[in-house]
C-alpha positions as CSV (number, residue, x, y, z in Angstrom):
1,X,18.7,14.4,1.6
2,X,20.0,13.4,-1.7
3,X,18.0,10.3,-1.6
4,X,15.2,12.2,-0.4
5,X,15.3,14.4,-3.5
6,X,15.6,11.4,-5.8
7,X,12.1,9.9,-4.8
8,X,10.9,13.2,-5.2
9,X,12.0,13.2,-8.6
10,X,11.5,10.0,-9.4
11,X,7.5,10.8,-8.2
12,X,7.2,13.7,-10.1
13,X,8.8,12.1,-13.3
14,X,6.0,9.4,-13.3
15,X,2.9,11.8,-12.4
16,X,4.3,13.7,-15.9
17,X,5.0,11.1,-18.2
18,X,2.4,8.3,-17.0
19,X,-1.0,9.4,-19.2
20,X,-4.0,10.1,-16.8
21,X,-1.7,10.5,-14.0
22,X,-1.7,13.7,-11.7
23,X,0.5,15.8,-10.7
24,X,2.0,15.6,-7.1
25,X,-0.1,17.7,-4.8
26,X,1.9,19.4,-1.9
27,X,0.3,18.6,1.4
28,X,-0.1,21.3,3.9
29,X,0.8,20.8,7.4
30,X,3.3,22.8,10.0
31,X,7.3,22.3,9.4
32,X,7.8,20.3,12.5
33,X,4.9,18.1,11.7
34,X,4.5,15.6,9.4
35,X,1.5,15.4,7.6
36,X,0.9,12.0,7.5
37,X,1.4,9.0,10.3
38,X,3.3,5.8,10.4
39,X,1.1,2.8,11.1
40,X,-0.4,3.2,15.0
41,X,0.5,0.7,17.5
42,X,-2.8,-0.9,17.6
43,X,-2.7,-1.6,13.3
44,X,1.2,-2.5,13.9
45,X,-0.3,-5.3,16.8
46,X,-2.7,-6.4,14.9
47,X,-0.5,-6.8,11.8
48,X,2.4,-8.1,13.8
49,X,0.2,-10.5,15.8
50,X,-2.2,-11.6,13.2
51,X,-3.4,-15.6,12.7
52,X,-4.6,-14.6,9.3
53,X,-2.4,-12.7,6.9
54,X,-3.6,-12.6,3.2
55,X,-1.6,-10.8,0.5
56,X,-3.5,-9.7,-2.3
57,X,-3.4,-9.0,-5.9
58,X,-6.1,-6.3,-7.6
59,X,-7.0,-4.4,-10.4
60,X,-6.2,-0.8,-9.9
61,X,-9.0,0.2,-12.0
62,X,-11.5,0.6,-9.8
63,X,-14.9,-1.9,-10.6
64,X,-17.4,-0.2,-12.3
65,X,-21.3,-1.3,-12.6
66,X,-22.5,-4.2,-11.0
67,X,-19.7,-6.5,-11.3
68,X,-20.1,-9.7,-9.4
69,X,-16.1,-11.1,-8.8
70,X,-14.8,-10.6,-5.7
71,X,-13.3,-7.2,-4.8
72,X,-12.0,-5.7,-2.0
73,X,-12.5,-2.0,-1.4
74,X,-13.6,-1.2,-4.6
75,X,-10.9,-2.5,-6.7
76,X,-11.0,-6.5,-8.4
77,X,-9.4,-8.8,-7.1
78,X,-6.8,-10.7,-9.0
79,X,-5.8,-13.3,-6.8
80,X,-4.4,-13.7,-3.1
81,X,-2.1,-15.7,-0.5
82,X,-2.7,-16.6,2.6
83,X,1.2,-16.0,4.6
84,X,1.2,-19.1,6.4
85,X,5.2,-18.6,6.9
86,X,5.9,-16.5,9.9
87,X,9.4,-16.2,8.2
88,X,8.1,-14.5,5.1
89,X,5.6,-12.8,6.9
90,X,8.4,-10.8,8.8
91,X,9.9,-10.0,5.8
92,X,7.4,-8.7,4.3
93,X,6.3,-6.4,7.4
94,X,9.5,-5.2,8.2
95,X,10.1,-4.1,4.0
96,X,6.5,-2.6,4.6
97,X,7.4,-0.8,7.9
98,X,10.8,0.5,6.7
99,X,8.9,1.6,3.5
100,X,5.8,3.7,5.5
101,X,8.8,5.5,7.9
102,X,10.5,6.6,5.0
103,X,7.4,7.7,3.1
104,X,6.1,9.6,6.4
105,X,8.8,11.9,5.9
106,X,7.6,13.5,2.2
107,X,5.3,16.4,2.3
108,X,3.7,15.5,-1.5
109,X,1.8,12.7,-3.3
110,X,0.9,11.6,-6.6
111,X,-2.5,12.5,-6.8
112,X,-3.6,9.4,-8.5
113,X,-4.3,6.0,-7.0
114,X,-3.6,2.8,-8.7
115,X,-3.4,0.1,-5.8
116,X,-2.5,-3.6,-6.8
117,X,-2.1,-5.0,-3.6
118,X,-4.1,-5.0,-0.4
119,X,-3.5,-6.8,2.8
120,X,-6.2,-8.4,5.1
121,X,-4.6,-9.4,8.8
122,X,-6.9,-10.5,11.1
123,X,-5.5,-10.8,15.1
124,X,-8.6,-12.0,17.2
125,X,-12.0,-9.8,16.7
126,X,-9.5,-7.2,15.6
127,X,-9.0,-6.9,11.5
128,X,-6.9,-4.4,9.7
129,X,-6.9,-4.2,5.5
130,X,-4.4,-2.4,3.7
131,X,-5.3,-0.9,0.5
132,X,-1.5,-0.1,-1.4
133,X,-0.1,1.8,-4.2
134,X,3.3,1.8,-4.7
135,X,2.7,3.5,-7.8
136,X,1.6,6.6,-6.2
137,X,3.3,6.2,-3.0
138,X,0.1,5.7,-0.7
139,X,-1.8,3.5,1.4
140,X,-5.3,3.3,2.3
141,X,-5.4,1.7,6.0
142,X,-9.0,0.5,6.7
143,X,-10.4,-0.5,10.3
144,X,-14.1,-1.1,10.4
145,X,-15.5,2.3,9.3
146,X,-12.1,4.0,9.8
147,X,-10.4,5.2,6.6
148,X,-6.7,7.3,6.5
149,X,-4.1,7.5,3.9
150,X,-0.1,7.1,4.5
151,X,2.6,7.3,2.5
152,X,5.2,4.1,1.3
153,X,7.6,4.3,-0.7
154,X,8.0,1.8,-3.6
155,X,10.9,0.2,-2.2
156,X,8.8,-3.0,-0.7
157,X,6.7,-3.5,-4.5
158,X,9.5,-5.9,-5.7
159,X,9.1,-8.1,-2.9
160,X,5.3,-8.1,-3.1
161,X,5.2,-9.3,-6.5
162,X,7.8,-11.5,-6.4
163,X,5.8,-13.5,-3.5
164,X,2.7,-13.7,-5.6
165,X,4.4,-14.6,-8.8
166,X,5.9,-17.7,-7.0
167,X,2.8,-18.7,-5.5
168,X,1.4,-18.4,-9.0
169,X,-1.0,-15.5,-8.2
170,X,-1.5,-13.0,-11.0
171,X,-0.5,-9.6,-10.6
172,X,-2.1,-6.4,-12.4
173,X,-0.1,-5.1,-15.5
174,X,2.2,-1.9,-14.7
């Protein structure tokens, strides 16, 4: 509970100071059920079981005008890694699974959206891509025309970053 309330805090504390941040929006849903979804078992299998797993890097400012670079769901892309390392891979699922349980359990989100990382895992015909703001706690999880939102907390963030920076990737300023 304490911890619980911390991250609450902690959430609220940035939508107030951070300028052209919103603030957290209470979600509405029944008491015994939560309003958003860990990942299903069909995006866990295809994350777990991918042959392609790219990290990536992007702007959180979403493009604007008829910019040409390479983006991925509207938002720049900085750079990206192909996880070749079934090791690191793990590692960074399980961080990101533990992280989207925990979030599950809030009932309010930042209202903003400042993603700077995505993930593209492709298992088979089957692709998932992951759209992620640790800044505001959310994450867009896209399958074909499918769009929802989750919630993560930032816990896993460090971890992301610190696997681009080694592979020399750059990452978008905080």
């Amino acid at each position: 509970m304490k911890k619980r309330m911390t991250l609450v805090l902690a959430s609220l504390m940035m939508s107030i100071t951070l300028p052209g941040r919103g603030f957290l929006t209470e979600v509405q849903a029944a008491d015994s059920e939560r309003p958003f979804k860990p990942f299903s078992k069909e995006v866990r299998g295809v994350l777990d079981n991918s042959e392609k797993f790219i990290l990536l890097s992007v702007n959180p400012s979403p493009i604007k005008g008829d910019d040409k670079r390479e983006s991925f769901y509207g938002h720049r892309v900085l750079g990206k890694l192909e996880i070749k390392d079934s090791k690191l891979k793990r590692e960074l699922l399980t961080a990101l699974n533990a992280a989207v349980e925990k979030g599950c359990e809030e009932k309010a989100i930042p209202s903003c959206f400042n993603p700077r990382h995505g993930i593209t895992a492709i298992a088979g015909t089957n692709e998932v891509n992951l759209l992620i703001c640790f800044e505001c706690m959310q994450i867009y999880i896209i399958r074909g025309n499918e769009k929802e939102l989750t919630l993560v907390t930032h816990y896993p963030a460090g971890l992301f970053n610190g696997t681009l920076h080694e592979a020399g990737v750059p990452l978008a300023q905080q």
